[in-house]
Every structure is written in structure tokens, then in C-alpha cells.
ZAROGU-435309 format. One record per residue (C-alpha): residue number from 1; residue in three letters; x, y negated, z. Coordinates in Angstrom, 2 decimals, padded with zeros to 5 digits, m for minus. Each point is the difference from the previous one (the first is absolute). Last residue first. Layout:
BEGIN
+-----+-----+---------+---------+---------+
!   n ! res !       u !       v !       w !
+-----+-----+---------+---------+---------+
! NUM ! ALA !       X !       Y !       Z !
...
+-----+-----+---------+---------+---------+
This chain:
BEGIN
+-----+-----+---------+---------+---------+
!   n ! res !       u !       v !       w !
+-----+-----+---------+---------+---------+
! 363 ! UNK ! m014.33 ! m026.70 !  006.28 !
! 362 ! UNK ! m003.08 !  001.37 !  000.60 !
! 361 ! UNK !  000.55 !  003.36 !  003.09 !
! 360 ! UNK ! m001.33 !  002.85 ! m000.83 !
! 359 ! UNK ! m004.11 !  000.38 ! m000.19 !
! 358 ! UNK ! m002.01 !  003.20 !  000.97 !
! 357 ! UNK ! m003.87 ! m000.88 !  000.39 !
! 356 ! UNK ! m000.19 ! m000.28 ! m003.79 !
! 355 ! UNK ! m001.19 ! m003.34 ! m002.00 !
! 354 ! UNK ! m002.58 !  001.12 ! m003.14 !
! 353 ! UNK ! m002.00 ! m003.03 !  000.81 !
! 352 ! UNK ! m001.76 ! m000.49 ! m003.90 !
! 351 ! UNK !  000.90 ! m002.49 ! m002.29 !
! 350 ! UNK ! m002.80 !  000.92 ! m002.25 !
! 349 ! UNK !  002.11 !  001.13 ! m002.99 !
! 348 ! UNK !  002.84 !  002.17 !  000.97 !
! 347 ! UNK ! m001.87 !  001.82 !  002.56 !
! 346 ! UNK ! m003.17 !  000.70 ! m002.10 !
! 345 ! UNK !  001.60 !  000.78 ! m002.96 !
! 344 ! UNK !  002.21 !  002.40 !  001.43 !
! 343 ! UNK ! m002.91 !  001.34 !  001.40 !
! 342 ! UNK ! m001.76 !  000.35 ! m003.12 !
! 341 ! UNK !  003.07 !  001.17 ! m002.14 !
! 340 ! UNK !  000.12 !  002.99 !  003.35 !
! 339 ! UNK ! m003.14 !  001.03 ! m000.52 !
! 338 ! UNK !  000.17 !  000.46 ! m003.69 !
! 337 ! UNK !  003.03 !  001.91 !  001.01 !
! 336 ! UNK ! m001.90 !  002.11 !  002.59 !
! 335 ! UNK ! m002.97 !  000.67 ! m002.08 !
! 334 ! UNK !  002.60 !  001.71 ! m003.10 !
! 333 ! UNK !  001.50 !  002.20 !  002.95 !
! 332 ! UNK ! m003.09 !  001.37 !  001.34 !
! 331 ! UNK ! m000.61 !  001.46 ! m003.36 !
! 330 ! UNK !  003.36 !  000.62 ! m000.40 !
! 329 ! UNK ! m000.37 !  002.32 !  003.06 !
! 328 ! UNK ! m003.21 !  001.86 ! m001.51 !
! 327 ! UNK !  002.92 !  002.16 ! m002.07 !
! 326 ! UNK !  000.97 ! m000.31 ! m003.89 !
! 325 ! UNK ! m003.05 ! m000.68 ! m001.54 !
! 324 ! UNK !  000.21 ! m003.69 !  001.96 !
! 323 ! UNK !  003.39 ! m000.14 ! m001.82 !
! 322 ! UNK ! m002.33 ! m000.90 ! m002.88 !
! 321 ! UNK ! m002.75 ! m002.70 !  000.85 !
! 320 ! UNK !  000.92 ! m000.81 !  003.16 !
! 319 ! UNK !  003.74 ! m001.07 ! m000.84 !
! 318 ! UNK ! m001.50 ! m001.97 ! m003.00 !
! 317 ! UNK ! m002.35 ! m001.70 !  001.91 !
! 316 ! UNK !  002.92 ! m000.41 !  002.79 !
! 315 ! UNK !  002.53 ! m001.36 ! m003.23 !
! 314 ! UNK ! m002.57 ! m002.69 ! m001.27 !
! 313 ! UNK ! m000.17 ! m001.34 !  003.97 !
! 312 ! UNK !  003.73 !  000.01 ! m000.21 !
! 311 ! UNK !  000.52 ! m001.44 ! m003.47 !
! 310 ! UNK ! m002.67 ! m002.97 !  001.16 !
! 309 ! UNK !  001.58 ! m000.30 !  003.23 !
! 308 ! UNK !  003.10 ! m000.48 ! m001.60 !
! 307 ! UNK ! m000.85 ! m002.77 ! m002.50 !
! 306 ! UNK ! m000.59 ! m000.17 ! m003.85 !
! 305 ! UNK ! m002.20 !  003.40 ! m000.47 !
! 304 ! UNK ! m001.99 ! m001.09 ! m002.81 !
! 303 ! UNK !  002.79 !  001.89 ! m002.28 !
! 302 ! UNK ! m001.40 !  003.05 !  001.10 !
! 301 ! UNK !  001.70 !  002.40 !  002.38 !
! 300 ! UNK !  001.70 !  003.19 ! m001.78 !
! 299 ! UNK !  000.92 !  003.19 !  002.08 !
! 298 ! UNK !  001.80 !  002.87 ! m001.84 !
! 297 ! UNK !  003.58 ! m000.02 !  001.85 !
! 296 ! UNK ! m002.51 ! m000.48 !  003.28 !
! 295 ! UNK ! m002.23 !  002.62 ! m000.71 !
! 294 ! UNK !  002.76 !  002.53 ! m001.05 !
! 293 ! UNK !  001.89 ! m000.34 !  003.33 !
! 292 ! UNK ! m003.18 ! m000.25 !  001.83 !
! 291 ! UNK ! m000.90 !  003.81 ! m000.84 !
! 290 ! UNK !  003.36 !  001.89 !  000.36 !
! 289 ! UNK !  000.07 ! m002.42 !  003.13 !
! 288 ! UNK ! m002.60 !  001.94 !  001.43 !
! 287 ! UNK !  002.18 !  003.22 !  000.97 !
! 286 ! UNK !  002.76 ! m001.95 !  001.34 !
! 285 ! UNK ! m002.58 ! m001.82 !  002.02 !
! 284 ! UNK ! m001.58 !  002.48 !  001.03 !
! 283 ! UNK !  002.90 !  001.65 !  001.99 !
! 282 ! UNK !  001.60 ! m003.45 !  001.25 !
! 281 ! UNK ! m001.00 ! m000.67 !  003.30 !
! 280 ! UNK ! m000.11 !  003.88 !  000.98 !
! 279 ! UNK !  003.48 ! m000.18 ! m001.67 !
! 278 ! UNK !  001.13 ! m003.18 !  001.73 !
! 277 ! UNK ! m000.20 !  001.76 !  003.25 !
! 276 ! UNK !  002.01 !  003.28 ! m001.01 !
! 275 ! UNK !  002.24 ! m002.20 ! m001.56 !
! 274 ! UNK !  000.85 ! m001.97 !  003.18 !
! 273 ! UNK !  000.96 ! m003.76 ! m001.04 !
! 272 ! UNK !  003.58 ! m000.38 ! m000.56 !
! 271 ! UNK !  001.14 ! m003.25 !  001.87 !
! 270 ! UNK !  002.73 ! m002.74 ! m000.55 !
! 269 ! UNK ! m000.37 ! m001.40 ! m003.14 !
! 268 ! UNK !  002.43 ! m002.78 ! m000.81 !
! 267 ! UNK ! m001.08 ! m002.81 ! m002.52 !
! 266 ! UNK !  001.24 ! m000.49 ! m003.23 !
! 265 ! UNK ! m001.22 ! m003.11 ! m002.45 !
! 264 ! UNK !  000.41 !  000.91 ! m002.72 !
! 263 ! UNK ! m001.85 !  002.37 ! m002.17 !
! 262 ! UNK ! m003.58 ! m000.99 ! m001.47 !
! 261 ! UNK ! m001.34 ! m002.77 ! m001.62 !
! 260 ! UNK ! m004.76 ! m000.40 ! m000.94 !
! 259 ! UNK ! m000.57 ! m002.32 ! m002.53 !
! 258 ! UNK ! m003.22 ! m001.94 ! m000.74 !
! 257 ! UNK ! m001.72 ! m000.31 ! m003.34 !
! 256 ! UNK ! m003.44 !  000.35 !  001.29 !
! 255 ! UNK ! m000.86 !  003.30 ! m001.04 !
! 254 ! UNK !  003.20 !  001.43 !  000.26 !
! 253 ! UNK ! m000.02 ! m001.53 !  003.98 !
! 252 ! UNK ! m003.62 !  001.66 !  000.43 !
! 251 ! UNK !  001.21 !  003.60 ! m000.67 !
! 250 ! UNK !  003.30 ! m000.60 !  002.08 !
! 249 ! UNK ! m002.24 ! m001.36 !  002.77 !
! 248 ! UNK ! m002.13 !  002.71 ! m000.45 !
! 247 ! UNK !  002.85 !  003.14 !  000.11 !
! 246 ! UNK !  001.95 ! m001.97 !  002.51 !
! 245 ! UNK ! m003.02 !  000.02 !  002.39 !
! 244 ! UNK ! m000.82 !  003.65 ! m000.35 !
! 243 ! UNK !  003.90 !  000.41 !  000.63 !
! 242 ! UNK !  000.12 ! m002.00 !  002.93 !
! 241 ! UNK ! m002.99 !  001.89 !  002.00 !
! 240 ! UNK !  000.79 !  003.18 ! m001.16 !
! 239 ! UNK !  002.04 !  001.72 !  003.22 !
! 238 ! UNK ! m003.60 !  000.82 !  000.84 !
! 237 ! UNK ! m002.76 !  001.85 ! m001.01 !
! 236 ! UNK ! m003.58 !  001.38 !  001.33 !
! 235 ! UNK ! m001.04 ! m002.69 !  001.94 !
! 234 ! UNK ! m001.40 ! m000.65 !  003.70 !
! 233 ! UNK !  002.92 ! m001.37 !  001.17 !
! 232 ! UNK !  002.83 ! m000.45 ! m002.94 !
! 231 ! UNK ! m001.11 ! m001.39 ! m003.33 !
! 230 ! UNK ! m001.89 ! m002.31 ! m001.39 !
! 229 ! UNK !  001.75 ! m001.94 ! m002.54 !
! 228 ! UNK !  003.13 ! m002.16 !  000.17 !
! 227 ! UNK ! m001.28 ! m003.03 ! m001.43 !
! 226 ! UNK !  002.21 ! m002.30 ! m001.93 !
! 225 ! UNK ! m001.89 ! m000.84 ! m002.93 !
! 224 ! UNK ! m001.24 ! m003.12 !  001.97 !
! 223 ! UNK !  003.57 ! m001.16 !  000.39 !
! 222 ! UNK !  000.85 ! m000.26 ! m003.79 !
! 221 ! UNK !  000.86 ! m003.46 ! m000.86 !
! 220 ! UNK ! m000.59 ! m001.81 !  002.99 !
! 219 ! UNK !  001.36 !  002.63 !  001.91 !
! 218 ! UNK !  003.38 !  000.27 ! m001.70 !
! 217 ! UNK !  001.49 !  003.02 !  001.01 !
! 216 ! UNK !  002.78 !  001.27 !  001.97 !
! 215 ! UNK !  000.43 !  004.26 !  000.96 !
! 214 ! UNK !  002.57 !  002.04 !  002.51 !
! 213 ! UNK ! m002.33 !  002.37 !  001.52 !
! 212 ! UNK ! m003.01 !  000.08 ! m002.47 !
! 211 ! UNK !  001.36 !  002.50 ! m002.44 !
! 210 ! UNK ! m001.32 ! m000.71 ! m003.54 !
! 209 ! UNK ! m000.47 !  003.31 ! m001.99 !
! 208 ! UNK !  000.67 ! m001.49 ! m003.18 !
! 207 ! UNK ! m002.37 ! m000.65 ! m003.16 !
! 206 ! UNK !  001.04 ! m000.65 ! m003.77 !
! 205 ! UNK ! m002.52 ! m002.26 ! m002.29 !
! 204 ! UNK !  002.18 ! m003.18 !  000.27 !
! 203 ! UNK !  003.66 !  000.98 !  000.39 !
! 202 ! UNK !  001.46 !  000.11 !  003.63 !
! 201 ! UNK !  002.19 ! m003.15 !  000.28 !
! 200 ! UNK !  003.28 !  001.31 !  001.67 !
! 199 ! UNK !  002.32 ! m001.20 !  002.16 !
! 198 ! UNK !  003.96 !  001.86 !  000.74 !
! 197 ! UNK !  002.88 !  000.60 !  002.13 !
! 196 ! UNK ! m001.01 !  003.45 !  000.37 !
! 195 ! UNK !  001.15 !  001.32 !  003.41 !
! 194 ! UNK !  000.13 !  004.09 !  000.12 !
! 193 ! UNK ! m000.09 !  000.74 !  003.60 !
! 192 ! UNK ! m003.66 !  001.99 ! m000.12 !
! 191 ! UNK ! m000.06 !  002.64 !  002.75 !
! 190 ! UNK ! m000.80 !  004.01 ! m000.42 !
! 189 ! UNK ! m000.21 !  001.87 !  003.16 !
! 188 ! UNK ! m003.60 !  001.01 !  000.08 !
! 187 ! UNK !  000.25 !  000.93 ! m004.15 !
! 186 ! UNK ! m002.73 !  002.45 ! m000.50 !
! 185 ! UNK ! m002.30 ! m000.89 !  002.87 !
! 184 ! UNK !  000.37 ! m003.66 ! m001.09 !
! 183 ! UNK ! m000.78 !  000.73 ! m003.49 !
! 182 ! UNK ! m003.03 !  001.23 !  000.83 !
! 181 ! UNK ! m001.26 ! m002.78 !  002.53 !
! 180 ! UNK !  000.63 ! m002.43 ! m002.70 !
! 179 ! UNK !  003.64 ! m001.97 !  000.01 !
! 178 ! UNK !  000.59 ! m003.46 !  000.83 !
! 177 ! UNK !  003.64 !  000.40 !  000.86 !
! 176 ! UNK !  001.70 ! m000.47 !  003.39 !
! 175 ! UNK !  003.53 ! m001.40 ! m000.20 !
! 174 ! UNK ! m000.15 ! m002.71 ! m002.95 !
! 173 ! UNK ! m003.33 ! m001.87 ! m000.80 !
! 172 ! UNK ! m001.77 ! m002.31 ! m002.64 !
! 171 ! UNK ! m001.63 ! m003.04 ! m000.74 !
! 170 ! UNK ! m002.99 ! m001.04 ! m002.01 !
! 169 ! UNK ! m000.43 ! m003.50 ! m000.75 !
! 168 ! UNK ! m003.54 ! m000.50 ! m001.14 !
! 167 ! UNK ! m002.16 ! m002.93 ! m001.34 !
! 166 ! UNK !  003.30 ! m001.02 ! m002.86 !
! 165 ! UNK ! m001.12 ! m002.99 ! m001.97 !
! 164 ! UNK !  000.29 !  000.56 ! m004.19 !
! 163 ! UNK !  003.20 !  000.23 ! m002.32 !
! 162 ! UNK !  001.64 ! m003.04 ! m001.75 !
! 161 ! UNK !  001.94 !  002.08 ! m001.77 !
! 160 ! UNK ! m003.06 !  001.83 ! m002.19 !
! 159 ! UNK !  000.14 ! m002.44 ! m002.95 !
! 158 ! UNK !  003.73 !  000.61 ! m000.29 !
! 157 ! UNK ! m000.18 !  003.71 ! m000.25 !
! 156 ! UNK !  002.65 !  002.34 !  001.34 !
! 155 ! UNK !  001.60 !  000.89 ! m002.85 !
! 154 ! UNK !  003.98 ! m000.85 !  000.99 !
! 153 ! UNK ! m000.91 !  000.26 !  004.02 !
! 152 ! UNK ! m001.63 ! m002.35 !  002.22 !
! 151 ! UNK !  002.13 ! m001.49 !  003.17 !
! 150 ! UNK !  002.08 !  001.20 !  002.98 !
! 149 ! UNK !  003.11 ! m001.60 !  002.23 !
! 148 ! UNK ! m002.12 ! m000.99 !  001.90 !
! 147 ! UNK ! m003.82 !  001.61 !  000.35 !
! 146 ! UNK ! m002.26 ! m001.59 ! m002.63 !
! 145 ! UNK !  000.37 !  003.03 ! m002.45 !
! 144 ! UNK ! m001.23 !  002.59 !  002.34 !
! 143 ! UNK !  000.70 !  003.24 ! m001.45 !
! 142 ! UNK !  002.83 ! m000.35 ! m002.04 !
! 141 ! UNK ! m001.73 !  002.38 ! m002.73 !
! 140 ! UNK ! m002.69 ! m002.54 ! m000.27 !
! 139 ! UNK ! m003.47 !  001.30 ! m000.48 !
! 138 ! UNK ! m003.19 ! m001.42 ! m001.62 !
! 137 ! UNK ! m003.02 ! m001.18 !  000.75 !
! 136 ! UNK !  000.30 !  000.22 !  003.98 !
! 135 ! UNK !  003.35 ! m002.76 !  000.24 !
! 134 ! UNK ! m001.00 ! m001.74 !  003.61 !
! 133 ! UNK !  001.21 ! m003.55 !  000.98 !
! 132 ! UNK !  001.71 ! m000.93 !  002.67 !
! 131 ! UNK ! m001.38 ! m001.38 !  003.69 !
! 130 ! UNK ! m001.18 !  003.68 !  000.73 !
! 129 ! UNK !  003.20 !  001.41 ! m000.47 !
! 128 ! UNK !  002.17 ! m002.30 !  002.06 !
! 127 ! UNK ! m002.41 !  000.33 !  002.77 !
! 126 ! UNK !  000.25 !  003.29 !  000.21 !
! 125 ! UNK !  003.98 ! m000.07 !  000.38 !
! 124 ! UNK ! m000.53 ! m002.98 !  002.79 !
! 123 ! UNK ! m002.39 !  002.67 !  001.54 !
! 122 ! UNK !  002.43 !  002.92 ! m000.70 !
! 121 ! UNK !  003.42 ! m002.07 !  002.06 !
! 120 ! UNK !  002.23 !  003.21 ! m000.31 !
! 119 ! UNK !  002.76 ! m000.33 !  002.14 !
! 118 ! UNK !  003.22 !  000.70 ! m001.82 !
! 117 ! UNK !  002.36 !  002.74 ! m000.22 !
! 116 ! UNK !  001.17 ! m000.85 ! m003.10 !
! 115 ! UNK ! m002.38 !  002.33 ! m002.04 !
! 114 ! UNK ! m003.29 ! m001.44 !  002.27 !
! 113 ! UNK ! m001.39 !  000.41 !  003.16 !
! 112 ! UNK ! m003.40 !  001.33 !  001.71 !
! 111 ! UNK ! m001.63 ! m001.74 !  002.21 !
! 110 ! UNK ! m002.82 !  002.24 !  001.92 !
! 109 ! UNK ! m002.97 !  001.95 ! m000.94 !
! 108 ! UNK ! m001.81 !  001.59 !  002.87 !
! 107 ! UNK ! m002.79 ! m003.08 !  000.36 !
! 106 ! UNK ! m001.03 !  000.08 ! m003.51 !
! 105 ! UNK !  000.43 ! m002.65 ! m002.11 !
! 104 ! UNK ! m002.39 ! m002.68 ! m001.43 !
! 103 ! UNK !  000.90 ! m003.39 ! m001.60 !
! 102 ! UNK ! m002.61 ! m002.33 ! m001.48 !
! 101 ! UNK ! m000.06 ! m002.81 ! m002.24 !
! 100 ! UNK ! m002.24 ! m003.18 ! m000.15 !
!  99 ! UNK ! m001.17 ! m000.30 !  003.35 !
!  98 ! UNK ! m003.17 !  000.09 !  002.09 !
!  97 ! UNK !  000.19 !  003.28 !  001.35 !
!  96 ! UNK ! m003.26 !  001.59 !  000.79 !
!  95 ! UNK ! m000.80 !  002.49 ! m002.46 !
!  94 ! UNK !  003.84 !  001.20 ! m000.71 !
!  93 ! UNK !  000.23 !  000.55 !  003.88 !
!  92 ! UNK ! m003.37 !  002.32 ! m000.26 !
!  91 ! UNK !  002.77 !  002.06 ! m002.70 !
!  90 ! UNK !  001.62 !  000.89 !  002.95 !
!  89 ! UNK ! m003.01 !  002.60 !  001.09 !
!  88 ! UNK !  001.37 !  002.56 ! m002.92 !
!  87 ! UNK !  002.70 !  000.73 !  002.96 !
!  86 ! UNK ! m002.87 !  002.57 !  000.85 !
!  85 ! UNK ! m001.44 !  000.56 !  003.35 !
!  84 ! UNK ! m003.01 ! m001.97 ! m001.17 !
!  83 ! UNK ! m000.47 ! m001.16 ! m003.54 !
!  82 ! UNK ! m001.39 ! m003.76 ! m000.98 !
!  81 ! UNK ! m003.65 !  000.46 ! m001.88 !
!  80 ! UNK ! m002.08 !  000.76 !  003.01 !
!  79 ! UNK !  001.32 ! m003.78 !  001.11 !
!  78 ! UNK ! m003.16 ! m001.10 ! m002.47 !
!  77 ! UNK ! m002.37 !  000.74 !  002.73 !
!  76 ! UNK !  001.74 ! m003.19 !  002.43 !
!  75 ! UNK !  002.62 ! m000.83 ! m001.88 !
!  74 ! UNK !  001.56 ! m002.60 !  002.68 !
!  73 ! UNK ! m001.04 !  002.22 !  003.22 !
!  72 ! UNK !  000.60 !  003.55 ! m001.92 !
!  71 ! UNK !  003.60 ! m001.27 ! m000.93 !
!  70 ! UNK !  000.66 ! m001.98 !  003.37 !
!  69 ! UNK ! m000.75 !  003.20 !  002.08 !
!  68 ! UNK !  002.05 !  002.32 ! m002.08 !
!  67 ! UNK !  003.25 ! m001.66 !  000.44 !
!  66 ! UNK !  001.01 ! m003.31 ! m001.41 !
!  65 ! UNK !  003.48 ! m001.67 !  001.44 !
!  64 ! UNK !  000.94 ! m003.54 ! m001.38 !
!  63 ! UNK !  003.64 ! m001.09 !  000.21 !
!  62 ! UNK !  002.65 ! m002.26 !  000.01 !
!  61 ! UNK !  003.15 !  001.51 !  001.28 !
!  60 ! UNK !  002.66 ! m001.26 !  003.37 !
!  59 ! UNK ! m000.96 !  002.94 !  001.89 !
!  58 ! UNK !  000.15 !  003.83 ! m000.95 !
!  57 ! UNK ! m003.62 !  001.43 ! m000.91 !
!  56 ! UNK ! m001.88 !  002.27 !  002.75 !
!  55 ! UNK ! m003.07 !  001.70 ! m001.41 !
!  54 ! UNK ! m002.72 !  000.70 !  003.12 !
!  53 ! UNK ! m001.76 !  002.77 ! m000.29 !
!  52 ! UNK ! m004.32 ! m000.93 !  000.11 !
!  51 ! UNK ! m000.50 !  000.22 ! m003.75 !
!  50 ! UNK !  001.21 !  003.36 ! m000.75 !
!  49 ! UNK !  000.86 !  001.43 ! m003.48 !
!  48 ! UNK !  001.76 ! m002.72 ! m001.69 !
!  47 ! UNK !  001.04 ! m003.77 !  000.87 !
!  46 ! UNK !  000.73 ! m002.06 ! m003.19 !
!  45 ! UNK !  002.58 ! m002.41 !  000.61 !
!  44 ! UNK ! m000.26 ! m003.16 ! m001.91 !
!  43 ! UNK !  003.30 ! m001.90 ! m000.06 !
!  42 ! UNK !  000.99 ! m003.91 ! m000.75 !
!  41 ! UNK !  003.80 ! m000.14 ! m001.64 !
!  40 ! UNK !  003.07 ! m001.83 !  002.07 !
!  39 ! UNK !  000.67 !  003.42 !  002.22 !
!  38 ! UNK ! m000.16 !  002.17 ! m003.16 !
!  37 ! UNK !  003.77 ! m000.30 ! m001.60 !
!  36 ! UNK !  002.20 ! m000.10 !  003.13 !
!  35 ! UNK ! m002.74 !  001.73 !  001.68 !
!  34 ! UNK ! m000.15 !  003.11 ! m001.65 !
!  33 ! UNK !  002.04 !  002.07 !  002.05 !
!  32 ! UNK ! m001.73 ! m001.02 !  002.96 !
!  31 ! UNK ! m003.66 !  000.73 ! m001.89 !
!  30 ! UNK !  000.80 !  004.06 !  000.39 !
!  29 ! UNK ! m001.12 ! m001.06 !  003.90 !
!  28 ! UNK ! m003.49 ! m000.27 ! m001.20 !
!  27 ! UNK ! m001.71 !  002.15 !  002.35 !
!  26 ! UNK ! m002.43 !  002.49 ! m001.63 !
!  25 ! UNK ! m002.79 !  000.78 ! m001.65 !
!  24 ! UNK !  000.83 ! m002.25 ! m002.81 !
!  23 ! UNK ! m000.81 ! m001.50 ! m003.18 !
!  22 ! UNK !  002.21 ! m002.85 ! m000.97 !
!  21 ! UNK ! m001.14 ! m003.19 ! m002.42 !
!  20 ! UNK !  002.47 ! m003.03 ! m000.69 !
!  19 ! UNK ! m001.44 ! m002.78 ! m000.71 !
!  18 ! UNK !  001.34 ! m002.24 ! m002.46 !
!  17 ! UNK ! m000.71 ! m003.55 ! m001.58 !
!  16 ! UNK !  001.47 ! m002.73 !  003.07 !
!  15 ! UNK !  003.44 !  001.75 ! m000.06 !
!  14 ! UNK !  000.07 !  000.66 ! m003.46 !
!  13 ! UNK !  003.63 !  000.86 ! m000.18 !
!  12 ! UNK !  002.01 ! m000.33 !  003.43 !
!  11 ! UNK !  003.43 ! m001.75 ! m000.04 !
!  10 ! UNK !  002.34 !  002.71 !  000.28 !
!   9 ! UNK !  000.40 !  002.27 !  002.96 !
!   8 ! UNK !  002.51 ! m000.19 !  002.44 !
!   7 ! UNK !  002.28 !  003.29 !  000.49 !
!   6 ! UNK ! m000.49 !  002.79 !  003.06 !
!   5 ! UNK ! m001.38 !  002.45 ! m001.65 !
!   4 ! UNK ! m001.44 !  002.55 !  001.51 !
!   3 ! UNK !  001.46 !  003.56 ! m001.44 !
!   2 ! UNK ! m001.04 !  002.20 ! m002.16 !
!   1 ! UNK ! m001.21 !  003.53 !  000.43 !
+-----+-----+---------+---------+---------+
């Protein structure tokens, strides 16, 4: 595992435009290696599972806590749309931020560092991507051509340079890979160390499997697409909360000429899951996916479809209307995300109170 670092941070990006969102069930002591490039940035913290423990947060960092209580007391019946006992319940912090960009990562992943040696600074890395453009239409073979010391390629069409505005900044990993349930059980001992000094545009009309640990988006541009699902307590599925939201995001970002990066920055991760656990999570959703897979490389949303709600709301019809086939869940699914553009709506439109009981200190 790395180490803290102990050297100053540089001036802080976006101070006054990003939150940064954490699930947890846990203390946050992970934040003390964070803090040189964290402690200046606002945080929502997410409580899971029980309401009534008490999260403790290290001093000296601006904060809002939400557990269980706050969600059902601000959403009233829409809260049946956030998952319980599921890390799925971050994307609530998405819903009441009130910035331009957001930064989530999970509460095991810690600072990872670079080639040299280096500290790995992944929000300042994030940022980077989302403030320069995306390249969806058509791909350059030096990846991201406005990183230095990078540009377009001989062929790489002129009228395509300019690029479009990058929603999603996708990062990546080293220690503890991502894997399924299945792979995990195959290769328990296998760790990622391989550091690609590299950012990609992901072509229009290709999905990912988004991870949701170490992820920056623009939430003006694409935050309503960022639900995470039902899943957890009282569902059939989890481990598929970031991946059903990558899959309509990515969906909705082709349709609106948005780009979606992936590859830097790093981050640390600290903590296999148990296989055995994730399994039970997983089981139907490896066997549905041969389903949504298709449906999403298939799905078309009409031209009438100019904002994300609209793409959304289009996408839950369409959800209901053929994954509903599939199993009852998507049925259950497709109200949910109609539910969730509605309360989204709702918070980000009437000026509602959404303050929690759990506040750090302002600065």
C-alpha cells in the first residue's frame, strides 16, 4: 500500500465547482491520505446500511453526512428509488450536490503513485480530462491528443479537431482489479501493477463497464444519467449499479455528442471483496447481461430527445418495454429511473431543504 504523503498540494482546481461524493459504512480514516489533495474540496458522505452508527470523519474537512434518515425525510416516497445496503446509495450525493462536476471514490481506495515514484493527485488528473475536449467520432492513435506532448495524427480529420465536451472521466486502478465474481475465484491472487500512462476517448457507439470507485463527471452535462439502479436490500442484483449507469450514460452521451475518457488517473485499491459474496450479488446479473448487452448496443432515442431527462425518461419506456421480457426486475427498474428524473427534478428545481443532520466543519 502507499504511503501518506507528506508534500503540499497544488493550488486546488475547481474549488467552488466540485463535490466530492464517498459511500461508506465506515469510518473515514482512508481520507488522511487524501488530505493534501481533498481537504480544500466540499464532501458528501453517503452513510450506508444503518442510520443510527455514528460515521467519524478526521477534522479540519468540509462536509455533509446523509444516512438513511435524511434520504427518506427529503424524498419522502420517491427515496424508494435510492438502494439500501448497497454502495448504489452514493448516487443520492449526485442528486443533491449543487456543483458543476463531481468526484466519487470508494472509501478502500487510496493514493496511488506514478512511474517516478510520485503521488498520484487523480482528482487534479480528472479534472484535467473533463476541462478538455472529447474525440468520440473518430480515433487518434495517440490517444488523447490534447495531453502534452500529444496532438492529431497524419489523417486525423481537420473538421473533427475541435472535438466535443467530455461528461465522464473514468479512472482506473492498480493492486486490486475490478474483476466479476468468476474471475475472482479463478485468479484470487492476481493484482494489476501494469501503469498505462495513457487517456482515451471511448468511440461513440462502444460501451464500457464503468467502475464507480474512482469516477468524475460533469453533472450539468450528464448528472441525471447517473443513477445507480436499484440494487442491494430487497433486490435481486448487485455489484451492477455502476455498470447499468455507464451503459445509459454512454447510450445518452452518443446521442448527444458527448464524450466519455478513460485511463489515467490511478488510484490504489486496497480491498478484494469476498467472491463467494459478490457471487450471490452477481449470479443474475452475469446471466442477464447477455440480454442488456444487446439492448443497449441496439438502443436508438429519437432525435426529440435534446436533454437528459428526456433520453432518460425515453430510455425507462424503452427499458420497460423489452428488458421487461427479460425478468419482472426491469420492470421495477424502468419505474425507479422515471422516479428518480422526477426527484431530481424536484430537488434541483424548487429549491428544496435537502440540509443533513451531519455537517463538518465550513471553512
Amino acid at each position: 500500500m502507499a504511503t501518506p504523503s507528506t508534500s503540499v498540494a497544488p493550488t486546488p482546481l475547481l474549488k467552488e465547482e466540485l463535490d466530492i461524493v464517498i459511500p461508506t459504512i465506515r469510518n473515514l480514516d482512508f481520507l488522511e491520505m487524501w488530505r493534501p489533495f481533498f481537504q480544500q474540496y466540499h464532501l458528501i458522505i453517503v452513510q450506508d446500511g444503518d442510520p443510527s452508527k455514528v460515521i467519524k470523519v478526521p477534522e479540519g474537512f468540509d462536509y455533509e453526512l446523509y444516512n438513511r434518515n435524511d434520504i427518506n425525510r427529503i424524498l419522502g416516497p420517491k427515496a424508494s428509488c435510492i438502494s439500501f445496503k448497497d454502495s448504489a446509495c452514493r448516487c443520492f450525493g449526485y442528486m443533491v450536490s449543487k456543483k458543476k462536476y463531481i468526484y466519487t471514490i470508494d472509501d478502500d481506495c487510496f493514493v496511488a503513485k506514478d512511474l517516478t515514484g510520485k503521488d498520484i493527485n487523480a482528482l487534479e488528473q480528472h479534472i484535467k480530462n473533463l476541462l478538455s475536449p472529447s474525440t468520440p467520432f473518430f480515433f487518434n492513435t495517440l490517444y488523447d491528443p490534447y495531453r502534452t506532448g500529444a496532438d492529431f495524427v497524419r489523417g486525423y480529420p481537420f473538421s473533427l479537431r475541435e472535438g466535443v465536451p467530455t461528461a465522464v472521466s473514468h479512472g482506473l486502478w492498480l493492486n486490486i482489479p475490478d474483476y466479476d465474481a468468476p474471475t475472482q475465484l479463478v485468479k484470487p491472487r492476481e493484482r494489476n501493477s501494469r501503469y498505462v500512462d495513457a487517456v482515451m476517448t471511448i468511440p461513440k457507439g462502444t460501451l464500457f463497464p464503468m467502475c464507480g470507485m474512482n469516477l468524475a463527471f460533469n453533472r450539468d452535462l450528464i448528472g441525471p444519467a447517473m443513477y445507480f439502479g436499484l440494487m442491494g436490500d430487497g433486490q435481486p442484483i448487485g455489484r451492477y449499479d455502476d455498470m447499468w449507469a455507464g451503459w445509459c450514460t454512454k447510450v445518452i452521451c452518443d446521442h448527444l455528442g458527448l464524450g466519455v475518457k478513460t485511463g489515467l488517473p490511478y488510484i490504489w485499491h486496497s480491498k478484494a471483496s469476498n467472491p463467494f459474496v459478490n457471487l450471490k450479488k452477481e449470479y443474475k446479473g452475469i446471466y442477464w447481461q447477455e440480454e442488456l448487452i444487446p439492448f443497449f448496443q441496439q438502443v436508438t432515442l429519437p432525435k426529440e430527445c435534446t436533454t437528459v431527462q428526456k433520453c432518460y425518461i425515453e430510455l425507462a419506456k424503452q427499458v420497460k418495454a423489452k428488458l421487461g421480457k427479460v425478468d419482472e426486475y426491469f420492470l421495477k427498474l424502468s419505474d425507479a429511473m422515471v422516479t428518480w428524473i422526477e426527484a431530481w427534478d424536484e430537488l434541483n428545481t424548487s429549491g428544496a431543504d435537502v440540509a443533513p443532520k451531519g455537517n463538518g466543519p465550513a471553512k
